[in-house]
N, C-alpha and C positions, 0 to 999 in steps of 0.2 A: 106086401100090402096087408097079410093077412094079420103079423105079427104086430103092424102100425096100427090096425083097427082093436086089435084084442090091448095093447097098451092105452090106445085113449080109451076102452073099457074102464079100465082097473083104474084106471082116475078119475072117469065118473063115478065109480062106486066111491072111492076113499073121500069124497069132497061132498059126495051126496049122504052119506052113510055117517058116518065117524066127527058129525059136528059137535062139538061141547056141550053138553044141560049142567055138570055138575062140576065145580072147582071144591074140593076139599083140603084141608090142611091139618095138619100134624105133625105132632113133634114138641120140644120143648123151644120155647118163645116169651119174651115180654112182649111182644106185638101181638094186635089182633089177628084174629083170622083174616078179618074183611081188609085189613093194613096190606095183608102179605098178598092176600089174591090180588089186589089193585093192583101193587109194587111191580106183577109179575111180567104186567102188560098183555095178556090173556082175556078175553073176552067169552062171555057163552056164544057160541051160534062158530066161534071158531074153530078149523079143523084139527082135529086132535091128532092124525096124523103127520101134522104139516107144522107141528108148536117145534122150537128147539130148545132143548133141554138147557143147553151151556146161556143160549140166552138169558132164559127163563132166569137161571140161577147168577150169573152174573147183573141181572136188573132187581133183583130180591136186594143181593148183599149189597150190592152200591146202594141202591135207595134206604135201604133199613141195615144201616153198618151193625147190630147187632145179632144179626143172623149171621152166623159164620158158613152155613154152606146149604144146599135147596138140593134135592135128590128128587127129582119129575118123574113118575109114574103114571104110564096110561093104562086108565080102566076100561078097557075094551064093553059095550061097545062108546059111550060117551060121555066117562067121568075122566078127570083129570085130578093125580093127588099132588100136593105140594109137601114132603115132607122134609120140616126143615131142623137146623142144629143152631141152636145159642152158640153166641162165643161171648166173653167176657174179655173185661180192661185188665192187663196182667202190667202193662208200662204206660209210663208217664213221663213224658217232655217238658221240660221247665222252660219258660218263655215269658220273658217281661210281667212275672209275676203271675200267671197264669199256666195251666196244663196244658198238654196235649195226650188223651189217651191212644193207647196203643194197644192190640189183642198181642196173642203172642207169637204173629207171623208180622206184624208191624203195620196190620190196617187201622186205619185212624176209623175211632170210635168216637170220641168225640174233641172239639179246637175250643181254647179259650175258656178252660171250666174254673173254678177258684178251690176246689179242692179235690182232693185223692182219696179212697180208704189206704187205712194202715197195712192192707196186704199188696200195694202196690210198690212196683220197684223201679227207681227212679232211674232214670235211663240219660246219659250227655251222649249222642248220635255225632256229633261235628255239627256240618253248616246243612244247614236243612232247604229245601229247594223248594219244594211246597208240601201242606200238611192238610190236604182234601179230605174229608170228612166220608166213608165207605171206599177209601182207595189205600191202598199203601205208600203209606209217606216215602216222599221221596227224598234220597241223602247226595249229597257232591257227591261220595267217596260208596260207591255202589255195592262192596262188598261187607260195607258194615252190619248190615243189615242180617246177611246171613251170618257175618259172625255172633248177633247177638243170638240166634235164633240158636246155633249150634253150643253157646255156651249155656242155655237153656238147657236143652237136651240132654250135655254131657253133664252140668248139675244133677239134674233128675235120678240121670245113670249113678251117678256117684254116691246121691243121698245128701248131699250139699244146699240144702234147704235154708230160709231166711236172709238171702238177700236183698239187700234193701235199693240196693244202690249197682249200676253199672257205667264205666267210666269208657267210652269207646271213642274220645275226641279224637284219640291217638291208636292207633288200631295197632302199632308196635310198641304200644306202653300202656296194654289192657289194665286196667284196675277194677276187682269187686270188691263191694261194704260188707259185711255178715253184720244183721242187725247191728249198723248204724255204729258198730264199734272197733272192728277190725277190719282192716283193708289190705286184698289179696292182690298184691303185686303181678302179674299175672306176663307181662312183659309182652316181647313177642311169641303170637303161638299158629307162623305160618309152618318156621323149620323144625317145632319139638311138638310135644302131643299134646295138645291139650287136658285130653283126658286124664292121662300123669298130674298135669299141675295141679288140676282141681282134685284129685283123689290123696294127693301131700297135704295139700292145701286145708281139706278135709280131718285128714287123723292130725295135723296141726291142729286145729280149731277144736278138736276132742279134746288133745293132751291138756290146753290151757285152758279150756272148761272145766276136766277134771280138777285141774290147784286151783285156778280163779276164774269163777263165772261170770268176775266182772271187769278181764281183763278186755286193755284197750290199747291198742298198736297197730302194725304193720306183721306182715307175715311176703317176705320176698320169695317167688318164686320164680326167677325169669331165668334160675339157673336150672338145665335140664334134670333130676332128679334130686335137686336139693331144695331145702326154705330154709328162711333166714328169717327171726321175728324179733322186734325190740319193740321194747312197751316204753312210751314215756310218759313220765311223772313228773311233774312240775312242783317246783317250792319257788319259793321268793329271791332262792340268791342263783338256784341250778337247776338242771334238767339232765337227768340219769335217766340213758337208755342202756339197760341190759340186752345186748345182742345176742339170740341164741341159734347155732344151726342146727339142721338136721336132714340125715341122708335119707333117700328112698333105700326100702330095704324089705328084702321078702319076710324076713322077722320079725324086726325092731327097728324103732329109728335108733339113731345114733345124736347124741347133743354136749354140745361145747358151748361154756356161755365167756363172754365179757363183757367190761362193763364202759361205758363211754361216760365221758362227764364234759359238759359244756356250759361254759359263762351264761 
């Protein structure tokens, strides 16, 4: 009995004591302050013991898709802080002539927009199921999603910068653009490393910078530590691709070229 009295104590105090006067907010935002306190569904006179964090933050970023994450901190004894973190449009869905933004874990930021900045990279997902605006879009094909997220990543790791474009219709016939003019055969990368392909992939797109920065082709890499590039150039009677390969190699690549010629 005595431990049942001393318990409904300690919750008259936390209900009588610990109610909300103060919501504060902080952090980097395009939204107001008075945006994000509303969004949070928090009120003054509310108990600051009894708010839940994951709520709090899960009704932030769904109403205000620009906040990428809310960290709730109680001011004992009754301020409450919201401190929150921007996220930005890193991808973009193409649809009936219109965008869909995408952050870089694939929450839709915004549906239906008519243009991109030029640092955004163009993303084919497959069949899209719905593209809610503060949720992550939803794909048929459920594992695409982390695979783009992962080839992100292992970009990053590599130093494989300026991607324009990611072709993921076919999740065993990967394809990436390097600024809009060479495209990285990428194939399947359930049973080889990713990481490999894109670090070939990589000192490829160095070597043909070095001779020509304004080369434009294919660069195959769907064999486990080799690429294969042909650049085509077009005249009026033919079309010469120079095929050239090269090994993975703790030293140096290794390169053989031939030449194709087609009507």
């Amino acid at each position: 009995m005595g431990i049942a009295f001393l318990l409904i104590g300690v919750i008259l105090v936390l209900t009588m004591f610990f109610n909300i006067s103060e919501i504060t907010v902080t952090g980097d935002t395009v939204y107001a302050a008075e945006e994000i306190s509303n969004a949070s569904g928090v009120n003054i006179g509310d108990n600051l013991i009894f708010v839940s964090k994951k709520k709090i933050d899960e009704k932030i970023t769904s109403e205000l898709p620009y906040v990428g994450s809310v960290k709730v901190k109680r001011r004992l004894p009754t301020g409450l802080e919201l401190q929150v973190t921007k996220t930005e449009a890193v991808y973009a869905v193409a649809q009936d002539g219109y965008f869909t933004l995408l952050n870089e874990k694939g929450k839709v930021l915004e549906a239906n927009t008519e243009f991109i900045a030029e640092n955004i990279t163009l993303v084919n997902l497959g069949n899209i199921i719905s593209a809610t605006v503060g949720k992550n879009i939803e794909l048929e094909t459920e594992k695409v999603l982390d695979k783009l997220i992962k080839i992100q990543e292992e970009c990053n790791n590599c130093g494989l910068t300026d991607i324009t474009a990611v072709d993921l219709s076919d999740i065993y016939n990967i394809k990436l653009t390097y600024q809009g003019r060479i495209i990285l055969e990428l194939g399947d990368t359930d049973k080889s490393g990713l990481s490999k392909k894109l670090a070939l992939g990589q000192a490829a797109i160095e070597h043909q910078n070095a001779e020509n920065e304004f080369y434009r082709g294919t660069i195959n890499l769907t064999v486990d530590g080799k690429g294969f590039w042909a650049e085509e150039t077009s005249t009026t009677e033919t079309t010469t691709v120079p095929e050239t390969s090269v090994e993975e190699s703790t030293t140096e690549s290794a390169a053989e070229s031939t030449t194709k010629t087609a009507a």
